[in-house]
C-alpha positions in Angstrom: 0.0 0.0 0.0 1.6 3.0 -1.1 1.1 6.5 0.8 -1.7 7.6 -0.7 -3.4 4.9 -0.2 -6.5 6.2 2.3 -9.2 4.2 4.0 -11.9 5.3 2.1 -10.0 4.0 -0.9 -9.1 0.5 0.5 -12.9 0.5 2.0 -14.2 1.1 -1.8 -11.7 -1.7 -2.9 -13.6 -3.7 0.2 -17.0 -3.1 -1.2 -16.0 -4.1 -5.0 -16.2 -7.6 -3.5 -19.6 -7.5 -2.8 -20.1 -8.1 -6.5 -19.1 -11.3 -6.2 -22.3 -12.5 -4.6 -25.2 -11.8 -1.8 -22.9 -11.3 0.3 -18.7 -12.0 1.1 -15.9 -12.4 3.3 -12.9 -10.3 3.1 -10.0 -11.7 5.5 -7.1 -9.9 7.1 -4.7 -11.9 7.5 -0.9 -10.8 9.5 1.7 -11.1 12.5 0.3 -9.9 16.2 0.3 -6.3 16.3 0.4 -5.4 13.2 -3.1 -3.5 12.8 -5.2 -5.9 11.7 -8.4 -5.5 14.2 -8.0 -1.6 14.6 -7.6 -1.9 10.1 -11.0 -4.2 10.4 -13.0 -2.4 13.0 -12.6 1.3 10.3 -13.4 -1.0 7.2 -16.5 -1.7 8.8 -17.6 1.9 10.1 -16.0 3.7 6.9 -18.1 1.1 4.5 -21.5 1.5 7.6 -24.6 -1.0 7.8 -23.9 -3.1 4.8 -20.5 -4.0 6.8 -20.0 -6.8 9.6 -17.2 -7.4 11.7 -15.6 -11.0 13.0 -12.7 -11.1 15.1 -11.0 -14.4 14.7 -10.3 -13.7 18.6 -13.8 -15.0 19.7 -12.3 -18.5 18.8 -9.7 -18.7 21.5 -10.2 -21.6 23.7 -11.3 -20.9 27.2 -8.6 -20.4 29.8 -9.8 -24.3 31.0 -9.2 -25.9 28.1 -6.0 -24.4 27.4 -5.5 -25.8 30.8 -6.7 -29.3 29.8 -4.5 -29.4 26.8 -1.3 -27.7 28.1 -1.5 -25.0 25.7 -1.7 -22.0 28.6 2.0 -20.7 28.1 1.2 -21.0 24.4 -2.4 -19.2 24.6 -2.8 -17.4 21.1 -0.8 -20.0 19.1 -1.7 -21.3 15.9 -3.7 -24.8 18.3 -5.0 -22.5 20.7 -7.8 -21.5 18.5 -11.3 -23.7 17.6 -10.3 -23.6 14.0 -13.1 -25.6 13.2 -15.7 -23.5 15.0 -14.5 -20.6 13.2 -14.5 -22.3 9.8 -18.2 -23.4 10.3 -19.2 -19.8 11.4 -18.0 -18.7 8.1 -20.1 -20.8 6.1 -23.0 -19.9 8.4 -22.3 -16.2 7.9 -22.4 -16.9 4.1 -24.9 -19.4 3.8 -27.5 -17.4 6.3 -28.4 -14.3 4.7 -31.8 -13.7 6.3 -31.6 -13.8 10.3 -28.9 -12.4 12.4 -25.7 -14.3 12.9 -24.2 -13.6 16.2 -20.2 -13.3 16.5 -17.7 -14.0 19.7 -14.9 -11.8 20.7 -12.5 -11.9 23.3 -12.0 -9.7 26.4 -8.9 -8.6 27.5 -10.4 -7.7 30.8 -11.9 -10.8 31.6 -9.0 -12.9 29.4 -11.5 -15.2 27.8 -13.9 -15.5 25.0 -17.3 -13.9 25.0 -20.2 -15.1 22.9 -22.5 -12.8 20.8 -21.0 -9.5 21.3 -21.2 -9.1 17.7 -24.3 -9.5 15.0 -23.7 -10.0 11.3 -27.7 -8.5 10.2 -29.1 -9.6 7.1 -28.5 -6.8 5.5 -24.1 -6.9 5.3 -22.9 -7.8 1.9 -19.6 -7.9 3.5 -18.1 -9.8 7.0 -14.5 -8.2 7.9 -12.7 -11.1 9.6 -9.1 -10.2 10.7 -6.5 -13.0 12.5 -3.1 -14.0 12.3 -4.1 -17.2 10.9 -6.2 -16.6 8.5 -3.9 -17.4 5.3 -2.0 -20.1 6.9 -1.5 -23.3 4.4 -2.2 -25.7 7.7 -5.9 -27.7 8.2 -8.6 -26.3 8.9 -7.1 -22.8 7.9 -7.2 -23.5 4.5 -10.4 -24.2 4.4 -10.9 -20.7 6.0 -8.9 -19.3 2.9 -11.4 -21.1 0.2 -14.1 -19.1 1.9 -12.7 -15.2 1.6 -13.5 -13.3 -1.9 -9.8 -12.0 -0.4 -7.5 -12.1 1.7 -4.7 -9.0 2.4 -2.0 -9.1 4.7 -1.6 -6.6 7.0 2.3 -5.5 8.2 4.1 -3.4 10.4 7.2 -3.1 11.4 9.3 -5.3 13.9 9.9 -2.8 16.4 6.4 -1.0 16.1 4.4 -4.5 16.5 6.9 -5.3 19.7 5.9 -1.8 21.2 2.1 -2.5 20.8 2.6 -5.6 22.2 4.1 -4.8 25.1 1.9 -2.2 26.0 -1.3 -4.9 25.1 0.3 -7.3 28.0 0.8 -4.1 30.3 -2.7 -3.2 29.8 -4.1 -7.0 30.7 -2.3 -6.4 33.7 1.5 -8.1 32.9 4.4 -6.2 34.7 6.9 -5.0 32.3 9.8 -7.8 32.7 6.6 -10.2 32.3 5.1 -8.2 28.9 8.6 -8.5 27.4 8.8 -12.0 27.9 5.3 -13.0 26.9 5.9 -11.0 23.3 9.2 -12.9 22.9 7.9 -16.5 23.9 4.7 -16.1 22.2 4.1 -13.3 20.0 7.4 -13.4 18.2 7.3 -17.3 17.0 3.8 -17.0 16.1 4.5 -13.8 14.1 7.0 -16.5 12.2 4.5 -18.7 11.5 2.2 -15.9 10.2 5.1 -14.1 8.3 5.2 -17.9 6.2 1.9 -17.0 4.8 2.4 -13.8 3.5 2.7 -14.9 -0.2 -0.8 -16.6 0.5 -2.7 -13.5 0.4 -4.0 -11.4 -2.6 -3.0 -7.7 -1.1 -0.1 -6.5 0.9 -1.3 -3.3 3.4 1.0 -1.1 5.6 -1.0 0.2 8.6 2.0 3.0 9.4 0.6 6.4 8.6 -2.7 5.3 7.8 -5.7 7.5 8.8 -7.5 4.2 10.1 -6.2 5.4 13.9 -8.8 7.8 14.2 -11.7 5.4 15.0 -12.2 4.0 17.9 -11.4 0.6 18.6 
């Protein structure tokens, strides 16, 4: 994405989708930290009611299962998410075009998944799912892939991801020796894996300088 590239430009690039069929999925796909939600959430409100949002987040397993499968120190890894439940939502989404669909998210106050905080209406042509996953050739994920009208890659750079990163664990309540250590354990080897998928995806986006920071999140 060059510098001129605006949101109400990559919004209208969004919506030429929607000609594809009743209504579409347009993925963003990318390392943690690198934009992708805040990106999503202004798609949605620049593009208004014939937009829906899906955070990939409402998948996390609950803090119990993570528990049950050894997974905890790993939570946000590439098996810490119900890639299946997230794959049959997207059909769901695209297959029921006439009755609200509701969506999970996650809190980062309560550090676990919430149902329904979301609602896909019958009116959306177009669901914006963001996740790091989202592109990855690995089961389950591809069949996520086969069900986008596109998928772009959002990027930042290293050191600007690590800062948000650290400041995301701070903010869930992390000291700062901890934060640090959680983004190098965690974040940074699942930004690898994501970073493998890049090639995967039909647009590469920059979120640096973009005016997409001046909606709420």
């Amino acid at each position: 994405m060059n510098s001129t590239t605006t949101l109400t430009t990559l919004a209208a690039d969004a919506w030429q989708l929607t000609q594809r069929g009743p209504r579409v999925v347009l993925g963003l796909a990318g390392p943690p930290g690198a934009g992708k939600s805040t990106l999503a959430r202004a798609l949605v409100a620049e593009i208004g009611a014939g937009a829906a949002y899906l955070p990939l987040d409402g998948f996390h397993l609950s803090n119990d299962q993570l528990e049950r499968l050894g997974l905890a120190p790993r939570k946000g890894s590439e098996p810490s998410f119900d890639a299946r439940g997230y794959v049959a939502l997207l059909h769901r989404v695209l297959d029921d075009t006439a009755a609200d669909v509701y969506v999970p998210d996650y809190d980062r106050t309560l550090h676990e998944p919430v149902a329904a905080r979301h609602r896909v209406a019958p009116g959306a042509r177009i669901v914006v799912t963001e996740g790091n996953y989202l592109a990855c050739d690995l089961p389950d994920w591809r069949a996520a892939r086969e069900l986008m009208a596109a998928c772009w890659y959002v990027e930042a750079p290293a050191g600007v991801r690590q800062e948000r990163l650290v400041e995301r664990q701070l903010a869930g309540g992390r000291d700062p020796e901890a934060a640090r250590a959680w983004v190098a354990e965690n974040d940074v080897p699942n930004g690898e894996l994501v970073a493998a998928s890049r090639d995967r995806c039909d647009r590469i986006l920059s979120t640096i300088g973009m005016d997409m920071f001046n909606y709420s999140q």
